[in-house]
C-alpha positions as CSV (number, residue, x, y, z in Angstrom):
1,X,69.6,194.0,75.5
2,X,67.9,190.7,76.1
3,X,67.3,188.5,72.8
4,X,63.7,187.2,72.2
5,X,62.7,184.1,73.5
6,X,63.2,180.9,71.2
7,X,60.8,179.3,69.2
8,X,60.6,175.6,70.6
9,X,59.0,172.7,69.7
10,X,58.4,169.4,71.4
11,X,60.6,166.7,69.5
12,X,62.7,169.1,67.8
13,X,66.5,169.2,68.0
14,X,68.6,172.3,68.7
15,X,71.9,173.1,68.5
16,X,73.8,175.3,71.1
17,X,76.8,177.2,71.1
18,X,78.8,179.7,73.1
19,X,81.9,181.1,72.2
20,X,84.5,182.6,74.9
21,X,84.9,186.5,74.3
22,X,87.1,187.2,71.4
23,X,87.3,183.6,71.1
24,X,89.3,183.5,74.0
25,X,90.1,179.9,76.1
26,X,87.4,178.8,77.9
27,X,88.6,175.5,78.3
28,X,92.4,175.6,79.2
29,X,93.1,172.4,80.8
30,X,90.8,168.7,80.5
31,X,89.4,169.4,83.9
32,X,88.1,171.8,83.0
33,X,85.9,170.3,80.3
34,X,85.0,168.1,82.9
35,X,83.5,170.5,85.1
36,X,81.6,171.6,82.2
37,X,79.6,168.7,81.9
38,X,78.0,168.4,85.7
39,X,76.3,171.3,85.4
40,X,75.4,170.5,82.3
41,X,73.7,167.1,83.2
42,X,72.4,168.5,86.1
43,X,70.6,171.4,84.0
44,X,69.1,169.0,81.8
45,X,68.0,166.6,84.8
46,X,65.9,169.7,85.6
47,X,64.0,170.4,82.4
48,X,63.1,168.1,79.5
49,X,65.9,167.9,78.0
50,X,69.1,165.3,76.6
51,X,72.0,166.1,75.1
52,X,72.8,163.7,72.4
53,X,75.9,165.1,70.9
54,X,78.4,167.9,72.4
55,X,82.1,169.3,71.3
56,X,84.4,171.1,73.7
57,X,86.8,173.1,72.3
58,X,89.4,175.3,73.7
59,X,87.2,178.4,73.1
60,X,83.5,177.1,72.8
61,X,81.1,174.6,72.9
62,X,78.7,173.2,70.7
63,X,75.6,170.2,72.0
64,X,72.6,168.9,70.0
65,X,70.1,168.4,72.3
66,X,66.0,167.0,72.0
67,X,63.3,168.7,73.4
68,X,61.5,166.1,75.0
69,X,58.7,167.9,75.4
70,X,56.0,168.8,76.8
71,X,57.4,172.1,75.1
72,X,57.4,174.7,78.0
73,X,58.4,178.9,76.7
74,X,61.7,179.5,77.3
75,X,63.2,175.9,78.6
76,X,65.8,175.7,76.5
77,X,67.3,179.4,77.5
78,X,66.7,177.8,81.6
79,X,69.1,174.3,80.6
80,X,71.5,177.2,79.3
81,X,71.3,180.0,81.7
82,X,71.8,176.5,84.3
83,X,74.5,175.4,82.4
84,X,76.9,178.2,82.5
């Protein structure tokens, strides 16, 4: 079932995480961390967004990112969605 959209304000920090199933590896070697991040930088080149702090660990990831607003419904769920 699809969650509700988040509340999201211009200026406001979030924090982000996603956990492999059963907190299985989703990292298992360094290059694959950085594959991670292109996407990343390029989902956040699309929408108003920065990351200003991330963590890759073997089974998740956490980032802090700013809003930069304008705030636009449902932005931060498109930098995710183009993320993964």
């Amino acid at each position: 079932m699809p969650h509700k959209l988040r509340m999201e304000y211009e200026g406001a920090i979030y924090h982000v995480m996603s956990r492999g199933n059963r907190r299985a590896n989703i990292f298992r070697v360094e290059a694959d961390r950085e594959r991670f991040l292109g996407p990343l930088a390029e989902a956040c080149g699309k929408t108003q967004w920065e990351v200003h702090a991330y963590g890759l660990m073997r089974n998740r990831f956490d980032d802090a990112g700013l809003d930069r607003g304008p705030v636009t419904d449902g932005e931060l769920d498109v930098c995710i969605q183009l993320a993964e």
